[in-house]
N, C-alpha and C positions, 0 to 999 in steps of 0.2 A: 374770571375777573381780569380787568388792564389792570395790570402794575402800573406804576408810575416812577419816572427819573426826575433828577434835579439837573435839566441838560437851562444852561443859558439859552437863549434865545435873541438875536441881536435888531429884531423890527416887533413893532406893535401891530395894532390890526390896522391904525393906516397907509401905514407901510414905510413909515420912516425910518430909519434903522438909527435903536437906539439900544442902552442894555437895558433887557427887561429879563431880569434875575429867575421871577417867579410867573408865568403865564397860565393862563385858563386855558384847563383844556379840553378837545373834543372828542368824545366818548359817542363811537361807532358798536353799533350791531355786532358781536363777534362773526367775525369772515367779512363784513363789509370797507372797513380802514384798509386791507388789504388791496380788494378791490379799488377802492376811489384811487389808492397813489399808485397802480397799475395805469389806471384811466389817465392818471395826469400826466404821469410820463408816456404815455401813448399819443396822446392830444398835443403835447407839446414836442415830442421827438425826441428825451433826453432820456438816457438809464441811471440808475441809481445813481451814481456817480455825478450825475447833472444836474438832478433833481437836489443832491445835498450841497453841492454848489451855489446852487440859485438862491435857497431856504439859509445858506448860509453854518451850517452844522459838518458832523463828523458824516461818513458814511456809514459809520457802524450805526447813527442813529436812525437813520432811515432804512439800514437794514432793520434793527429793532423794531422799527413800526411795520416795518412788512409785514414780520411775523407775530408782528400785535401783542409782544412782549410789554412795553408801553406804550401808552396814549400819545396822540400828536394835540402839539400846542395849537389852541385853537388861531393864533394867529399865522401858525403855518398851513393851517386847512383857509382860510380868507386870501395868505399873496397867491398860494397855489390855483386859488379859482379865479382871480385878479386875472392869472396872467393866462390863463387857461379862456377866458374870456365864460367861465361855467355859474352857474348858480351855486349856493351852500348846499352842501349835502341835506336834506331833509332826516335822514336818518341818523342825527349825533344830538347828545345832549352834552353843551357846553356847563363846565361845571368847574368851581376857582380850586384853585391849588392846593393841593394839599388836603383834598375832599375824602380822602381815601383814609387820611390817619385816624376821624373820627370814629371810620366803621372800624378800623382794626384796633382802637382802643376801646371802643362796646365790646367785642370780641375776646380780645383779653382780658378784659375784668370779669368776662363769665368765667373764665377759664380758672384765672387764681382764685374766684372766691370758689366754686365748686369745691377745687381741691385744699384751699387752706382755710375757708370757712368765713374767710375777711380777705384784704388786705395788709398783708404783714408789713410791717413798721420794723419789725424787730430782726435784721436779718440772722439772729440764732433762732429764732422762733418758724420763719421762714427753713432753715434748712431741717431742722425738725421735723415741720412738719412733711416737708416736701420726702424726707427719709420714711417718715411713717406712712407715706404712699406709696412711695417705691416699695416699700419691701411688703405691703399688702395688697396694692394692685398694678403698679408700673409695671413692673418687672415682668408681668404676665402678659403684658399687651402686645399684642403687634403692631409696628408702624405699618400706619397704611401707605407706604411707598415704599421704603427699604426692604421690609420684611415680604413684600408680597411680591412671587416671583409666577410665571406662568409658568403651567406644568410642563414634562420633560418624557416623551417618548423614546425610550432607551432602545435601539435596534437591535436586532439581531444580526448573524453575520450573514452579508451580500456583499455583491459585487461596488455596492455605492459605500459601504464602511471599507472595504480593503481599499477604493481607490485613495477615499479621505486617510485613511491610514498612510498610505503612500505619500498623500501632500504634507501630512501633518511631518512623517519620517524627513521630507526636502527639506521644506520651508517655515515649519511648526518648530515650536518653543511651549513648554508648560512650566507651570507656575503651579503654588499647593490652589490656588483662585483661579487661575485663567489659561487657555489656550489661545497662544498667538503665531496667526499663520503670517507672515511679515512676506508683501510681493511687491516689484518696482509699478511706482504708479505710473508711468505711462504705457512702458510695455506689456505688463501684468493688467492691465484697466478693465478690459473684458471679464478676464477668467477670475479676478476677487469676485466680479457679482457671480459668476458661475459657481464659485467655492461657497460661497453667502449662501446659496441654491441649495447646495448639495445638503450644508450643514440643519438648514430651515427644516429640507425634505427627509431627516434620518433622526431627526430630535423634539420636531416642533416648536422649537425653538430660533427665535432673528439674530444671529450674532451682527455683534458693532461694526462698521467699518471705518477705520482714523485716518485720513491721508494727511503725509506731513511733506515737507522739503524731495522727498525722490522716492515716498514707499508711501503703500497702501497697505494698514492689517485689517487682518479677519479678528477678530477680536470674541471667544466664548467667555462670558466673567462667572461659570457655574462649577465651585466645585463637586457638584456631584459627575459631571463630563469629565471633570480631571483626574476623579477616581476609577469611573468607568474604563478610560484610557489605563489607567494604571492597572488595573486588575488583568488589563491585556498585557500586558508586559511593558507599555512606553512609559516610563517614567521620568521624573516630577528633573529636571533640570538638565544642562548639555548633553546632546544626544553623542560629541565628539568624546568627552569625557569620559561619559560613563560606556564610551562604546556599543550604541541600541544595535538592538537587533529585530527584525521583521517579525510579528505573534505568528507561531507555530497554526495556526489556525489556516491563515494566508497560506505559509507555505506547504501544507500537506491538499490545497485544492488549486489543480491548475487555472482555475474560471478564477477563483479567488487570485493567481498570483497574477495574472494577466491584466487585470485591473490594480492591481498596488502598485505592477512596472509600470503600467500609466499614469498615476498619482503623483511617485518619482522623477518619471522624467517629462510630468507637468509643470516640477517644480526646479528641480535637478539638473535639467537634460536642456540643452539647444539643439538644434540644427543648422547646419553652417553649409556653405561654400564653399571649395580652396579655387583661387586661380593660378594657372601657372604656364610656364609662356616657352613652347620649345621650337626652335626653328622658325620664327615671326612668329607663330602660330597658338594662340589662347586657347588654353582645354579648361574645362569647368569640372570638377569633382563633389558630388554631395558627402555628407558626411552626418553623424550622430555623435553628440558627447554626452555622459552622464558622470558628473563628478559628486563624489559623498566623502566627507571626510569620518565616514564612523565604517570602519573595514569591516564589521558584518553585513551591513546594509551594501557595501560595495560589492563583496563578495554573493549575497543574494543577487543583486541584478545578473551578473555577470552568468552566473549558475542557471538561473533561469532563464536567461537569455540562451544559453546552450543545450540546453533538455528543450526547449523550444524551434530547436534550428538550425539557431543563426550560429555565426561567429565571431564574436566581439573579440577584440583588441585592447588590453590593458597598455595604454600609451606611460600612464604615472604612476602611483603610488595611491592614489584619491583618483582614477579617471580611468572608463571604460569607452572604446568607440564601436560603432557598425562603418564603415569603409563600404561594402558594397552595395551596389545602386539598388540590386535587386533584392537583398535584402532590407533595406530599408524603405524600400515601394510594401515589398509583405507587413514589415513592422506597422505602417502606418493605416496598411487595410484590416491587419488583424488585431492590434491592440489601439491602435488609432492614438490620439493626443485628447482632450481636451480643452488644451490652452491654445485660443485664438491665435496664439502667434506664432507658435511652430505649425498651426496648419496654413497658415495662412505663407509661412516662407518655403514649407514643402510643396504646396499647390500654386504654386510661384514656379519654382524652379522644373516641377517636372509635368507641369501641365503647358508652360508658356515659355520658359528656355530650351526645352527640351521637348516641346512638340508633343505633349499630353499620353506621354508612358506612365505618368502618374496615376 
């Protein structure tokens, strides 16, 4: 069903512009209202933003009609076709104001006499009886939206839970309710839908994604995932705090850690450049950083890094590097990256500054 707003509207249907408080409005096919003010800004050359211009309204209102949240006043579907030089939609029933309250108070008067047998007058009579519902059949009901959650395929251990283990260790936060992966939304843009992927493909479950002022989160709101996590050992609030540490699971399987140092330094880890200038002469150095302020997890990487190879460099306190080219050529073919943007600044550098040793 169209909701309906109480938006002013400042022209009639002849197009005079006047205030007309309450307008008749046109009631579209569901997916069709969509369509027509697709059509009209297409026909005319304007976007959103043009279209609520001309109609005279917020833009938030004609996003609303986009998405057929509510109805458009029938005198904005008449200047729209005015100026469009179109005919009326054939597919809209014009209907006056406020057509909607009579269905929803038919509606509601089933609803309370069902349960209180009448109409209560009496509001102690009313909470009485609405008491002696609750506690003989409310209380047992499920709402059919809150309560009803789709089901939850719990994984086993792979390589795609150690790597999310990894992301959750970087850039993850739990709550006794929710997991939140917190990434910067422009440079992170890619790899939130990548992480969104991972999490769909190991749970069966869509987590949310929120972008605000400079971040994008991955958003699980299931406390049962939060328990799951927790039974591995990542528990429920700062990971610097409580000092986490990597599930023994991870670390006793090398295929297991290799994928969690990926998750890590998906979330963790950059890839940088130094420049530096000896004699007129510009030399280019690649570089790896992985910072974690929870020293077991630090201390993991590093470990692992070295039963693997390589040889990292502790620069801080919270910061591990790889300095050598050739190692970091091996790191990125044998544990590789997942996030767009270190592969994309490593195949950069050593595919097209460096004449593709990469």
């Amino acid at each position: 069903m169209v909701l309906e707003s109480s938006l002013t509207i400042w022209y009639d249907g002849s197009m005079t512009e006047q205030n007309v408080k309450y307008s008749k409005r046109a009631v579209f096919i569901p997916g069709e209202q969509k369509k027509f003010l697709e059509n009209m800004e297409n026909t005319l050359g304007i976007n959103t933003k043009g279209l609520a211009i001309l109609v005279s309204v917020h833009v938030r209102s004609v996003n609303d009609w986009e998405r057929e949240k509510f109805s458009i006043p029938f005198s904005v579907v008449q200047r729209l076709c005015q100026k469009a030089g179109a005919s009326l939609p054939k597919n809209i029933v014009v209907k006056d104001p406020f057509w909607y309250t009579l269905e929803g108070a038919k509606r509601a008067w089933k609803v309370v006499t069902k349960k209180y047998g009448k109409i209560p007058l009496d509001e102690e009579y009313r909470k009485k009886k609405w008491y002696e519902w609750w506690e003989k059949e409310g209380r047992f009901k499920k709402h059919p939206i809150i309560n009803v959650f789709s089901p939850i395929d719990f994984p086993r251990r792979s390589t795609e839970l150690a790597e999310l283990v990894g992301i959750l260790l970087g850039d993850g936060g739990i709550t006794s309710s929710q997991i939140t992966i917190t990434l910067h939304k422009k440079d992170d843009r890619k790899f939130a839908l990548y992480v969104q992927g991972l999490i769909k493909d190991l749970f069966s479950i869509a987590p949310s994604l929120y972008r605000r002022e400079n971040t994008v989160s991955v958003v699980i709101s299931r406390a049962k995932i939060v328990k799951f996590f927790n039974n591995m050992g990542i528990p429920i609030g700062g990971k610097v705090r409580q000092q986490t540490d990597v599930p023994l699971w991870i670390k006793r399987s090398t295929k297991f850690t290799k994928f969690c140092l990926r998750g890590l330094f998906n979330t963790d880890g950059c890839f940088y450049v130094d420049k530096h200038r000896y004699k007129d002469k510009i030399y280019l150095n690649a570089g790896m950083n992985f910072t974690n302020r929870s020293l077991p997890i630090l201390q993991f990487f590093k470990s692992c890094l070295e039963r693997l190879g390589f040889h990292p460099t502790q620069n801080t306190k919270f910061s591990i590097s790889l300095r050598k080219e050739k190692e970091i050529i091996r790191y990125f073919h044998e544990i590789r990256s997942s996030n767009p943007k270190h592969l994309d600044k490593f195949e950069h550098y050593f595919n097209i500054i460096r004449g593709g040793v990469g």
